[in-house]
KEVEX-583588 format. One record per residue (C-alpha): x, y negated, z. Coordinates in pm, 1 decimal, m for minus. Layout:
[node [X, Y, Z]];
...
END
This chain:
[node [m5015.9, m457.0, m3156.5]];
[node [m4889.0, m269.5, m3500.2]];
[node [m4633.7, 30.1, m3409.9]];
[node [m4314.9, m175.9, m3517.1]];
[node [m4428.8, m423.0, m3214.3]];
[node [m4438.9, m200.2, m2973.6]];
[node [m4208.3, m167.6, m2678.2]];
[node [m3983.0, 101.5, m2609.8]];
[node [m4110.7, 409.9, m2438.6]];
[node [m4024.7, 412.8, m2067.9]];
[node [m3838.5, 757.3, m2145.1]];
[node [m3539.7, 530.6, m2285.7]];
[node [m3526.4, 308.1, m2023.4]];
[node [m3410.9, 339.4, m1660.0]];
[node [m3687.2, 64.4, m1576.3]];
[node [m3779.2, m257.6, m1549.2]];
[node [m3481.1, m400.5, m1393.9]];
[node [m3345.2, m118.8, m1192.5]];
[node [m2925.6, m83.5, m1130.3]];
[node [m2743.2, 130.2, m1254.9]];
[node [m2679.3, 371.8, m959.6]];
[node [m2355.4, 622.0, m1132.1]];
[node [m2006.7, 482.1, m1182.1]];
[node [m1916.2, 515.6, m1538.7]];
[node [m1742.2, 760.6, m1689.8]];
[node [m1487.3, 781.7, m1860.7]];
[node [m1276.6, 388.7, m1933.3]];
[node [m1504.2, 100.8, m2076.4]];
[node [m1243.2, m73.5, m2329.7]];
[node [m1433.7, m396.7, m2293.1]];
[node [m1298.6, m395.7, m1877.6]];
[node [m947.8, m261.5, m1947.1]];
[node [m781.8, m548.1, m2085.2]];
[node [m910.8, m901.2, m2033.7]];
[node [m883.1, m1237.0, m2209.9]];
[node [m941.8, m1544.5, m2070.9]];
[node [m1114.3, m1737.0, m2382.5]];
[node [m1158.0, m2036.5, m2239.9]];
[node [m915.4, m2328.2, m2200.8]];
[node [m833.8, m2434.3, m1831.7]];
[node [m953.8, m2698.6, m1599.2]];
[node [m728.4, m2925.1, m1516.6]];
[node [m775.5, m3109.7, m1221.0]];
[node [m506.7, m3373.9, m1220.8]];
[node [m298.7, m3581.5, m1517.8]];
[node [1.8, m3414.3, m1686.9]];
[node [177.3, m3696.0, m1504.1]];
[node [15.3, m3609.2, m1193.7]];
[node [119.3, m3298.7, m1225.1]];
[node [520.1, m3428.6, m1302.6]];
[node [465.8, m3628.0, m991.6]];
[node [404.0, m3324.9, m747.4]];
[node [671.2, m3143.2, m945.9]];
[node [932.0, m3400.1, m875.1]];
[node [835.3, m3419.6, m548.7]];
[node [871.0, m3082.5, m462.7]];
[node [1224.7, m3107.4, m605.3]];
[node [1321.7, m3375.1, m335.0]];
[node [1190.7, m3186.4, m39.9]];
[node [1398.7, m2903.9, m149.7]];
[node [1729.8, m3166.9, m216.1]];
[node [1635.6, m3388.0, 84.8]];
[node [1455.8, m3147.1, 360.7]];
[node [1510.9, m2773.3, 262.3]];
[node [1377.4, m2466.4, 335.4]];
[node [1477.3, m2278.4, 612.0]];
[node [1613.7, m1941.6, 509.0]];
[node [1583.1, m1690.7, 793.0]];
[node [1783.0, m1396.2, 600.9]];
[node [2147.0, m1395.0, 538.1]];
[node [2151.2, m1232.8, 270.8]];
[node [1917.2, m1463.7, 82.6]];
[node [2152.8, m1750.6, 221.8]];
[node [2462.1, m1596.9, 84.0]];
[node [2298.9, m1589.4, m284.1]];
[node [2179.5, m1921.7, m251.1]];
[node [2546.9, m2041.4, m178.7]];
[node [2711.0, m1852.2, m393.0]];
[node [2477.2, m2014.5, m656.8]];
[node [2502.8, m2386.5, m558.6]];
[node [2267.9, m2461.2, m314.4]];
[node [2394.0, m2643.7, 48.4]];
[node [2360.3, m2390.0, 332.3]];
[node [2346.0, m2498.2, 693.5]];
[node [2421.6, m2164.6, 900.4]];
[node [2353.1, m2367.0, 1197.4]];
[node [2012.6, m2443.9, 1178.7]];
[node [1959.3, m2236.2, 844.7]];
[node [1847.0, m2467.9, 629.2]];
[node [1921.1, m2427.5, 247.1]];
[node [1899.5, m2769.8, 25.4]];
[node [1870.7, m2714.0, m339.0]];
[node [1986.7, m2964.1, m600.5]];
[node [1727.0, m3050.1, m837.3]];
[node [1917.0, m2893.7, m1180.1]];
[node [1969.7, m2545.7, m973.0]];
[node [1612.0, m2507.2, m924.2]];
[node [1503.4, m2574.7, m1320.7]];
[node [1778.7, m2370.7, m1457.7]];
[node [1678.4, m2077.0, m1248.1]];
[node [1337.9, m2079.2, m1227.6]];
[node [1380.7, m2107.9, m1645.5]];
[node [1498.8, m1718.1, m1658.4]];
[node [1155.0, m1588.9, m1535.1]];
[node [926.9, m1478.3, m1813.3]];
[node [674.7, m1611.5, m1938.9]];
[node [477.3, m1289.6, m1970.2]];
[node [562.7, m956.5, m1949.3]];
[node [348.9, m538.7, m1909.8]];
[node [251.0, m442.1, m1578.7]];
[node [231.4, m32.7, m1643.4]];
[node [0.6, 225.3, m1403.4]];
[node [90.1, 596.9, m1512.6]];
[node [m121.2, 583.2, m1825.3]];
[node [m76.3, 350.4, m2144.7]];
[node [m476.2, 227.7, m2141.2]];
[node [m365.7, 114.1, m1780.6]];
[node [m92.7, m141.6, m1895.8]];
[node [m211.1, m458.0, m1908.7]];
[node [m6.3, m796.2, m2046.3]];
[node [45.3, m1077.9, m1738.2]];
[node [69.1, m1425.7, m1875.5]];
[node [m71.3, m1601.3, m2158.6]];
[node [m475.6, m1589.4, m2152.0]];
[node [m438.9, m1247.0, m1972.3]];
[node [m675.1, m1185.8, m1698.0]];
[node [m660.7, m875.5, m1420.6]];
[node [m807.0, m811.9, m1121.6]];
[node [m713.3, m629.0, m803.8]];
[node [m844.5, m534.8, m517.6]];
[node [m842.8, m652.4, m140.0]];
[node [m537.1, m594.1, 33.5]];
[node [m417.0, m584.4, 384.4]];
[node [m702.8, m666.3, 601.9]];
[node [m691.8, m480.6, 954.2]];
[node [m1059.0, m375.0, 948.1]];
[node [m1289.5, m190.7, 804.7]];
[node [m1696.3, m231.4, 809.3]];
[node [m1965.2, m42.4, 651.3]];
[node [m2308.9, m83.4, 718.3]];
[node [m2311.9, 289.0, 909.4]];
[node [m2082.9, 271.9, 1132.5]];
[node [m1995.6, m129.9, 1097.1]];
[node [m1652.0, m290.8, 1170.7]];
[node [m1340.6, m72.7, 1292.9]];
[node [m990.6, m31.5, 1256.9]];
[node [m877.2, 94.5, 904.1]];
[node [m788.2, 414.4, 878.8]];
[node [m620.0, 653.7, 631.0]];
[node [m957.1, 771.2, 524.4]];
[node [m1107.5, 432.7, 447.1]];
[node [m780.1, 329.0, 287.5]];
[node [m843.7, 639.9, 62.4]];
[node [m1201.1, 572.1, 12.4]];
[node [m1165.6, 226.0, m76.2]];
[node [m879.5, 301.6, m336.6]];
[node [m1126.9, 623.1, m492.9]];
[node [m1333.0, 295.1, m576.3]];
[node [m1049.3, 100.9, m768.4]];
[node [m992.3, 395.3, m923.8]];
[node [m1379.4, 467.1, m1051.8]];
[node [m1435.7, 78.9, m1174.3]];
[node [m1256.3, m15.1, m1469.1]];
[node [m1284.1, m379.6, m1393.3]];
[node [m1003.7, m328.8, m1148.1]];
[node [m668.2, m326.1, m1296.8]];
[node [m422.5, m286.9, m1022.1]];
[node [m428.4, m136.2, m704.2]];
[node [m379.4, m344.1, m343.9]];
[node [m298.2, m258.1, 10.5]];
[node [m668.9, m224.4, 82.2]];
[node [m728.1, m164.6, 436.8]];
[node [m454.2, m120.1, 687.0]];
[node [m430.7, 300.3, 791.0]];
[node [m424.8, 213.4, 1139.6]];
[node [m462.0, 571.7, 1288.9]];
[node [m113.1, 636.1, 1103.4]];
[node [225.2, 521.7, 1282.9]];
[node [368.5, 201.3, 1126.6]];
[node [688.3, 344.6, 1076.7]];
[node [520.4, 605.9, 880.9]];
[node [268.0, 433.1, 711.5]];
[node [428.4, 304.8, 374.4]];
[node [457.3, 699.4, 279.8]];
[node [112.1, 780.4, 334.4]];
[node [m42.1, 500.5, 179.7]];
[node [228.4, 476.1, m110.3]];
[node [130.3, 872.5, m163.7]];
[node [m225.0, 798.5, m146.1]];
[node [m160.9, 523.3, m448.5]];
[node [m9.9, 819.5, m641.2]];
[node [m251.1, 1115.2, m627.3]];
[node [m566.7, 896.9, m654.9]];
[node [m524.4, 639.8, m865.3]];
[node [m289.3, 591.1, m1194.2]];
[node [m322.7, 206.7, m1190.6]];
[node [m39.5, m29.8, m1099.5]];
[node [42.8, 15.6, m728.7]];
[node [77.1, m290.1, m440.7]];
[node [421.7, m226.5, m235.8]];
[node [481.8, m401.8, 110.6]];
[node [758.6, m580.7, 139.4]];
[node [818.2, m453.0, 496.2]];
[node [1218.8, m358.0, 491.9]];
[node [1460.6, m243.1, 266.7]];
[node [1452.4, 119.3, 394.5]];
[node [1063.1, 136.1, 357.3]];
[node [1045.3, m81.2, 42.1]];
[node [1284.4, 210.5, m146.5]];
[node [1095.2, 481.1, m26.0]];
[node [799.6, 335.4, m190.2]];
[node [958.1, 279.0, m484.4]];
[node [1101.0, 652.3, m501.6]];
[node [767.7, 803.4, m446.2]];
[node [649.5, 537.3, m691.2]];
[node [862.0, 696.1, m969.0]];
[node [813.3, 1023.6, m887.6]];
[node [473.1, 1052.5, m945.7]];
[node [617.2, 845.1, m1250.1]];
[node [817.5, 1116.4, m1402.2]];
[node [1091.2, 883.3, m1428.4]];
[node [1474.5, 891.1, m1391.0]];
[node [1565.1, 531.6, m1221.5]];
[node [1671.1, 354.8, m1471.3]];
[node [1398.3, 437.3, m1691.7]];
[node [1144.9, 294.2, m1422.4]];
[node [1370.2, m11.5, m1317.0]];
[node [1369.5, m108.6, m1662.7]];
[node [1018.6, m171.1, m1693.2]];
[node [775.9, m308.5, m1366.4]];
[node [520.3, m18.5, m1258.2]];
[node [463.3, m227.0, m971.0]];
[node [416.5, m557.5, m740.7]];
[node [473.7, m734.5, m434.2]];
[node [322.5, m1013.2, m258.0]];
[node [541.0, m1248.1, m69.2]];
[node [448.8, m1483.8, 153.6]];
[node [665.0, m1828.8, 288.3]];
[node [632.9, m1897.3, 621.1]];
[node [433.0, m2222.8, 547.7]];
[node [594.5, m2530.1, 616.5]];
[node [918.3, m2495.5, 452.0]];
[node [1013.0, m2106.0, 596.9]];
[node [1128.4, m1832.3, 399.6]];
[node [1139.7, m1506.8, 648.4]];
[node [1393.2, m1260.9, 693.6]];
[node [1149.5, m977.5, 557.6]];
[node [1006.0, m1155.0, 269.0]];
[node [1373.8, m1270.5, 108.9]];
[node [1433.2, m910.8, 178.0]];
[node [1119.6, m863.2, m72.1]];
[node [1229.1, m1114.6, m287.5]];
[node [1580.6, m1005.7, m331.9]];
[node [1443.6, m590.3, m344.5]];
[node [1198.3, m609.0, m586.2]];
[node [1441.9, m821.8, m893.6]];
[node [1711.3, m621.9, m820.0]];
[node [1471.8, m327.2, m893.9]];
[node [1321.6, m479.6, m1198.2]];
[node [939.7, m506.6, m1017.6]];
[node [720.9, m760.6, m1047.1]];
[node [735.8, m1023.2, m743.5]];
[node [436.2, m1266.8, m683.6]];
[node [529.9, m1583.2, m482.7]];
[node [235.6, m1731.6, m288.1]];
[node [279.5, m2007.0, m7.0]];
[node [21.3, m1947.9, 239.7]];
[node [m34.6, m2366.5, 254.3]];
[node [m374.6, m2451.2, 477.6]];
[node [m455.1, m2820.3, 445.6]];
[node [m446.4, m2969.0, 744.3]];
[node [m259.4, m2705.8, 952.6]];
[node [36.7, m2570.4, 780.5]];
[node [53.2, m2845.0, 460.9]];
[node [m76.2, m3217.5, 446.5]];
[node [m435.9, m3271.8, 471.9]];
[node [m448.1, m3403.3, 159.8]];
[node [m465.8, m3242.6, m217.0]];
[node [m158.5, m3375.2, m347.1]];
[node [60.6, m3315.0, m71.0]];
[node [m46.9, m2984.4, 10.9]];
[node [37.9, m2872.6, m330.6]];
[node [360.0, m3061.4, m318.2]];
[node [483.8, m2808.1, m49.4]];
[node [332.2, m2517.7, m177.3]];
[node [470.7, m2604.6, m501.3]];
[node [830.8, m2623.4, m369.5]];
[node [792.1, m2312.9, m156.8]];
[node [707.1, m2115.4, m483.6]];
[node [998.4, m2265.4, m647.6]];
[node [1260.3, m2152.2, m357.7]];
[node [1123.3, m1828.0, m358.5]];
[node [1120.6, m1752.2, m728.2]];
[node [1482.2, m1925.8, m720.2]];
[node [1601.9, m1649.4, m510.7]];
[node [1505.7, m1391.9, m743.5]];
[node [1629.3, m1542.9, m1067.7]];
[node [1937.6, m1579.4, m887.7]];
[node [1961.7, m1191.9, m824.0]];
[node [1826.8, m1100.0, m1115.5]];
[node [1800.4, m1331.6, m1406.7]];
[node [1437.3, m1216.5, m1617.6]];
[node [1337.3, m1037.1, m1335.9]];
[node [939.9, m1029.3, m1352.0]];
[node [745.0, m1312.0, m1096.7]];
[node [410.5, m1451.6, m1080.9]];
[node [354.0, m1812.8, m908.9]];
[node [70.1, m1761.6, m639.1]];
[node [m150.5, m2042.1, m531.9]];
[node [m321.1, m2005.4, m229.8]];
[node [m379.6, m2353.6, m64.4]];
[node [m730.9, m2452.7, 67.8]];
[node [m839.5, m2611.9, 407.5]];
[node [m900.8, m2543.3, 728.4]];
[node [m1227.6, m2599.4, 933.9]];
[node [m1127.5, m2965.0, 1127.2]];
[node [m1306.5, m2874.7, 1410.5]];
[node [m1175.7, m2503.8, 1505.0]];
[node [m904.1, m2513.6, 1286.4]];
[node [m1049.2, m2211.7, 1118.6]];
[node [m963.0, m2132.6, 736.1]];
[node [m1199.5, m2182.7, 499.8]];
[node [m1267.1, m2017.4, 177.7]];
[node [m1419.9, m2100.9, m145.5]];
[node [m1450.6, m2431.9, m44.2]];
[node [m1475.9, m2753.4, m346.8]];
[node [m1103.9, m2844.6, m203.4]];
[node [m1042.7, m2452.7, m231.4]];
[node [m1147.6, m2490.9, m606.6]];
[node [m1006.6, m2830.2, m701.0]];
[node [m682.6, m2657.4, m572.1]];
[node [m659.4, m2347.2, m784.1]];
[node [m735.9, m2578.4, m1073.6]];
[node [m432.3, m2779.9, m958.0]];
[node [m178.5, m2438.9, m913.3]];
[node [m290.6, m2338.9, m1251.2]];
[node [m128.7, m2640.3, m1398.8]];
[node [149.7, m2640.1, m1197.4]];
[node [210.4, m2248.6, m1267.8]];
[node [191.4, m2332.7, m1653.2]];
[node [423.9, m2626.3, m1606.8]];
[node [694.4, m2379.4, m1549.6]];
[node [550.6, m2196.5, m1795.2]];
[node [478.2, m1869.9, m1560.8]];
[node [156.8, m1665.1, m1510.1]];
[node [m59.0, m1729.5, m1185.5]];
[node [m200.6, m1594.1, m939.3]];
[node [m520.8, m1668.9, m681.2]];
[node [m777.1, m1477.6, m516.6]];
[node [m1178.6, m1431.4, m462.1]];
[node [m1181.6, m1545.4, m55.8]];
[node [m1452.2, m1590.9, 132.7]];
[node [m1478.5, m1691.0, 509.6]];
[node [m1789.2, m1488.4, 597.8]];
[node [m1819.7, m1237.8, 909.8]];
[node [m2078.2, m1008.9, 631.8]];
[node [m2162.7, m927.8, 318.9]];
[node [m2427.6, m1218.1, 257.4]];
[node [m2533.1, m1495.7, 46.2]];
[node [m2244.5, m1702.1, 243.0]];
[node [m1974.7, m1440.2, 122.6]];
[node [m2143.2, m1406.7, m231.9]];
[node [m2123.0, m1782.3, m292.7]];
[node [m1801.8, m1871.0, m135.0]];
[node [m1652.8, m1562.5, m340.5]];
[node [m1848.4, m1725.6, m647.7]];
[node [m1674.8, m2039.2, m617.9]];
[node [m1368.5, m1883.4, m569.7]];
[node [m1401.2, m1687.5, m852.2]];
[node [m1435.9, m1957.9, m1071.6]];
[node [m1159.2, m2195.6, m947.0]];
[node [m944.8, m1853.3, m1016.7]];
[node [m1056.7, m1794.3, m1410.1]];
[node [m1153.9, m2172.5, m1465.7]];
[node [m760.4, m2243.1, m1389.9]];
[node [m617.6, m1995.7, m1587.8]];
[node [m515.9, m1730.4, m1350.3]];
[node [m350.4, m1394.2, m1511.7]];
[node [m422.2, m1214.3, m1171.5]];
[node [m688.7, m1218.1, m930.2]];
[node [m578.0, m1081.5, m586.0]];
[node [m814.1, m984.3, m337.6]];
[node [m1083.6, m912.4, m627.6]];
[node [m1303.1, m657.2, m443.0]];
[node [m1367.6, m617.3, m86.9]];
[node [m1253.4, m934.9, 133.2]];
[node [m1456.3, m1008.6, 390.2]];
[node [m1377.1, m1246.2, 721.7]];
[node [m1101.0, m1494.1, 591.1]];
[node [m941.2, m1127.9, 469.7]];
[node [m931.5, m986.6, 811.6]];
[node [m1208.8, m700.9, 688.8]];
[node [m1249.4, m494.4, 407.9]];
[node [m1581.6, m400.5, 309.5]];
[node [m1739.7, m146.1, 154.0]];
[node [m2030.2, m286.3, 5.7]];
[node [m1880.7, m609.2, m68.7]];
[node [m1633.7, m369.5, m259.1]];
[node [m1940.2, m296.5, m496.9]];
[node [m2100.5, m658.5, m476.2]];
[node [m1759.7, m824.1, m603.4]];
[node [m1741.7, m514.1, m867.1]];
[node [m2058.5, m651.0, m1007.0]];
[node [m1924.7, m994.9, m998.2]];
[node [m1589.2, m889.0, m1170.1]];
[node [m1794.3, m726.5, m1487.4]];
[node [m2005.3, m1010.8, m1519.5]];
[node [m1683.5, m1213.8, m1553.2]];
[node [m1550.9, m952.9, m1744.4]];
[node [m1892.4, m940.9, m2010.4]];
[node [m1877.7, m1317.9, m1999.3]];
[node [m1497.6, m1304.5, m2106.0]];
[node [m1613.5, m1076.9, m2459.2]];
[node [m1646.0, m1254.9, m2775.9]];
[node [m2013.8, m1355.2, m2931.6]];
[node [m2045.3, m1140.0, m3231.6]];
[node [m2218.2, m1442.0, m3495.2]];
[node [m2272.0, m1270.5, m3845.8]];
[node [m2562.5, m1329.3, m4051.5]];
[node [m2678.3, m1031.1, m3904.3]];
[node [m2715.9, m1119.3, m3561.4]];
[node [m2888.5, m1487.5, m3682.1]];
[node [m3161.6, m1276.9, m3694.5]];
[node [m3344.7, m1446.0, m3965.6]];
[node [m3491.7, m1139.7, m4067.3]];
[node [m3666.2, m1093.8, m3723.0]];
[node [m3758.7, m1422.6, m3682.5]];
[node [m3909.0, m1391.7, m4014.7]];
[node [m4103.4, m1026.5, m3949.0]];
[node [m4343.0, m1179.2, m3614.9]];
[node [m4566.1, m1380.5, m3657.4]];
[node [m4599.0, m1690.4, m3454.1]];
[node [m4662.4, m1642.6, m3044.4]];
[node [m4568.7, m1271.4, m3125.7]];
[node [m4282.5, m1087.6, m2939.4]];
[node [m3985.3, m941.8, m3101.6]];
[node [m3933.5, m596.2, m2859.2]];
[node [m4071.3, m389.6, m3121.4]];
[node [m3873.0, m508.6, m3416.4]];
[node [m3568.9, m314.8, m3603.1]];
[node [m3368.2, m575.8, m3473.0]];
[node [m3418.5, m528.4, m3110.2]];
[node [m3476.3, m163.1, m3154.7]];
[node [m3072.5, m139.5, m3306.4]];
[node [m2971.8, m316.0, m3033.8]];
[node [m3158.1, m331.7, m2732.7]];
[node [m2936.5, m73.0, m2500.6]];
[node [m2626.2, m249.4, m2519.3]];
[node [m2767.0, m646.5, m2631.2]];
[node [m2691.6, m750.8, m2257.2]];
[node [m2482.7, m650.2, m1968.9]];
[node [m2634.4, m373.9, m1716.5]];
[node [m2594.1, m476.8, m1368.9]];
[node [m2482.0, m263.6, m1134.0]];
[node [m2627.8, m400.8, m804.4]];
[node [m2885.5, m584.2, m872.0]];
[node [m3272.3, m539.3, m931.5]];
[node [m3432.8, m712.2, m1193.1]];
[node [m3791.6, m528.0, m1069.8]];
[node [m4082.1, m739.3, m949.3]];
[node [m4163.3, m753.8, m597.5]];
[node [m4438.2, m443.0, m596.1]];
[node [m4165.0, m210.0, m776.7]];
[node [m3869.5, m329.2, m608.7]];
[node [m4107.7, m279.8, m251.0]];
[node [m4240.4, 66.0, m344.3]];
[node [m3861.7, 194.9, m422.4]];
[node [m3763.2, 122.4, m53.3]];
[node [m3711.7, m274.1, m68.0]];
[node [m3340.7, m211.4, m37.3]];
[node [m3086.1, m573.7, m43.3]];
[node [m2848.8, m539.3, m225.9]];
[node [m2607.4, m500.5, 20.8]];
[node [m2790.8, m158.9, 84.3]];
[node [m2781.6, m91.1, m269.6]];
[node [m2421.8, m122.1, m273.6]];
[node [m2370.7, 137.2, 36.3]];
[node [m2545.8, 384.2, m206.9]];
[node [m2340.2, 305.3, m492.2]];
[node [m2051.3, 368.0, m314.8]];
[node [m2138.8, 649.3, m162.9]];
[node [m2252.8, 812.4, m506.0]];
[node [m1917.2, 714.9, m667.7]];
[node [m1704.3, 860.9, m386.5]];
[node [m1920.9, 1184.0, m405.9]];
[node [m1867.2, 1169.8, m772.4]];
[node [m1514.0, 1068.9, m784.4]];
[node [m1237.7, 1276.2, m971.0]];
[node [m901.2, 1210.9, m944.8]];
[node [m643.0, 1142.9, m1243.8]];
[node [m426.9, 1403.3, m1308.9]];
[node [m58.9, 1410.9, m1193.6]];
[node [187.2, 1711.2, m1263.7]];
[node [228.8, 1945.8, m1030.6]];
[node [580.0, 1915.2, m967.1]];
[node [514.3, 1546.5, m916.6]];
[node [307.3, 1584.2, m642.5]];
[node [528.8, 1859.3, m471.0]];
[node [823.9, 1666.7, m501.6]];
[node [602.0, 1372.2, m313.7]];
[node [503.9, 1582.3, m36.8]];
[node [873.7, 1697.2, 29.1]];
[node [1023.2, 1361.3, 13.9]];
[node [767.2, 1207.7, 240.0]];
[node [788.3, 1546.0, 509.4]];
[node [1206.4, 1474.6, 504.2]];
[node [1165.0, 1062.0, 548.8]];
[node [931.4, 1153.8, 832.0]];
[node [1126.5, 1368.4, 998.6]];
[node [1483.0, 1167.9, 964.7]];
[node [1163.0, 851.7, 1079.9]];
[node [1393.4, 539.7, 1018.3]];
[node [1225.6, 336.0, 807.3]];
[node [1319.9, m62.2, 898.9]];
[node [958.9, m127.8, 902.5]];
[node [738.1, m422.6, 1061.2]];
[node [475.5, m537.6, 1050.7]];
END
């Protein structure tokens, strides 16, 4: 073997197939900002698609939605719509719902406290967030338990480290913290460790504006300023079938008057709370989402919304959800299309139904996944961390889903093809049933030619087995725990943060937040 063949010295490697076990440092420009290259599956005929649409316009003329805030029934009639106050039913006629739903954008900049964390949502955009609003935590030391606000801080240190995750989510629920309490603490926590774009409940008026004060605070803004542009985003949620709740109009109608970004997403389970069947499953959710992101054209006209598929199916024989499922996938293809049809970016999620961090949760997250990017999503909820049909957030399937994110987020970067990287030259320099690891070629390249994993081991069995013979659900734990040990937080002004800290001691001692949960 002549010198130029030879392979590179150990001393430049971390191994044959070993993970990377630090968080990087400092942001990776190829994570911050996605594209979605590819064009979008679409699962059913553009006049398949016209045929759910229409659909969903004569459930909303002929059956309604029932509209459990007064409020939100008071816009709708002022606007046109038929209001019932007897049995609360709102009926929309068909032309209302178009012309409306035709002020929301078509894309628009999500901004965290930084400019490299704005992002674009719409268009071939892609961002990812984190779990949000599971009950539980697990860990494999002290397994599953009620969230806390030490886990919830924990968990968002690790959207913080990863660039891969663009916005911020209600990660764990701080159970040891009162309820009526616990929008401050967790709305703080969003400020002082992270600068991404922050998650707010929509939980009550009272709570949802003190969020949104400590929001701009830490900010540096004057309100206007901050309502003019969305810092932030809510998830609401109809009632599936055909309910809007008081709390969530109360979202709706809070977050366009304050210029924020509002994602729409019908919780519609096949077979339980929608038709058992594809088409008419998406036929409700599809005229849920329209209702809701009525509502907030109608109170603000512009004002920023995402349309949020989240139908799948339900297990026929316990009735439990199911995740990641082929109707799962076929479904997000489905939203996608509908989403575009009114020409407004999408959202779905990476759900899995598994009680642990195993194969079961890594491939029904991996299907998931795919029915997300592969039907032209602009933001994947629930990114990093779901576990149990989102009733746990885990810590090592935190890190596991991080790994999956960057692989989606390498496979997303363009294919540099030059004459260069033809490699015609190398081909030409080795002889035949030679190896190319010692050529100039691989040599200029051979640190950054593919992506680094973070979790997993490429070793063979005798090195992976004399190294401890860690899963990689172990691996993960130890990931984790190095970034947390590691972790620095952004900075935020002084002033900021003591302005946070009186604000929150005042609303917690006057304690009448509207919240529920």
């Amino acid at each position: 073997m002549s010198p130029s063949q030879s392979r590179p010295g150990k001393s430049r490697r971390r191994g044959r197939g070993s993970p990377r076990q630090s968080a990087r440092t400092g942001p990776d420009p190829t994570r911050l900002r996605l594209k979605n290259p590819y064009p979008p599956i679409e699962e059913f005929s553009a006049d398949q698609i016209e045929t759910i649409h229409q659909t969903s316009l004569t459930i909303l003329r002929d059956k309604g939605i029932k509209v459990l805030n007064h409020e939100a029934r008071a816009l709708y009639r002022e606007a046109g719509a038929e209001v019932d106050d007897n049995d609360l039913v709102v009926r929309f006629d068909p032309d209302l719902i178009i012309n409306q739903v035709e002020h929301a954008p078509e894309r628009f900049t999500l901004r965290g406290r930084g400019e490299q964390r704005w992002f674009e949502v719409g268009g071939d955009s892609l961002a990812f967030a984190t779990v949000g609003g599971p009950p539980h935590y697990s860990d494999i030391e002290g397994g599953r338990r009620a969230g806390t606000q030490a886990t919830f801080d924990d968990l968002l240190r690790l959207a913080q480290v990863y660039d891969v995750i663009h916005l911020t989510a209600p990660l764990v629920e701080p159970q040891d913290l009162p309820i009526h309490l616990r929008h401050l603490h967790m709305t703080r926590s969003v400020v002082e460790i992270t600068d991404k774009p922050a998650f707010i409940y929509s939980r009550g008026k009272s709570a949802v504006a003190d969020a949104l004060e400590i929001l701009r605070m830490g900010h540096a803004m004057d309100r206007d300023t901050f309502e003019a542009s969305p810092h932030c985003y809510t998830v609401v949620n109809a009632n599936s079938p055909l309910q809007l709740d008081e709390l969530m109009c109360d979202g709706i109608i809070d977050f366009a008057r304050a210029g924020q970004v509002m994602i729409l997403t019908p919780f519609t389970l096949a077979g339980a709370m929608a038709p058992v069947t594809l088409p008419g499953a998406l036929a409700q959710q599809n005229a849920e989402a329209l209702a809701g992101i009525t509502l907030s054209q109608i109170v603000r006209p512009g004002a920023p919304v995402v349309y949020g598929g989240f139908t799948s199916n339900v297990d026929m024989k316990s009735g439990a959800p199911a995740f990641g499922t082929p109707e799962y996938v076929k479904a997000a293809f489905a939203s996608g299309q509908l989403a575009r049809r009114y020409c407004l970016p999408y959202r779905s999620s990476n759900v899995n139904a598994s009680n642990a961090p195993d194969a079961q949760s890594a491939y029904e997250s991996q299907m998931s996944c795919w029915g997300a990017i592969m039907g032209g999503c602009d933001i994947l909820l629930h990114g990093a961390g779901w576990l149990e049909g989102g009733l746990t957030a885990s810590l090592e399937k935190f890190i596991i889903d991080v790994e999956m994110l960057q692989m989606f987020a390498a496979l997303m970067q363009p294919v540099e093809f030059n004459e260069d990287t033809l490699g015609l030259s190398a081909i030409n320099e080795i002889e035949p049933g030679g190896h190319f690891f010692g050529t100039q070629h691989t040599l200029a390249r051979y640190e950054t030619a593919f992506y680094t994993p973070l979790v997993s081991d490429w070793s063979n069995f005798e090195t992976w087995q004399e190294t401890g013979g860690m899963d990689a659900t172990v691996r993960a734990n130890r990931i984790a725990r190095k970034a947390l040990a590691e972790f620095e937080p952004p900075q935020l002004a002084e002033e900021c943060r003591e302005a946070i800290d009186d604000f929150v001691i005042r609303r917690t001692e006057q304690g009448d937040a509207d919240l529920q949960s």
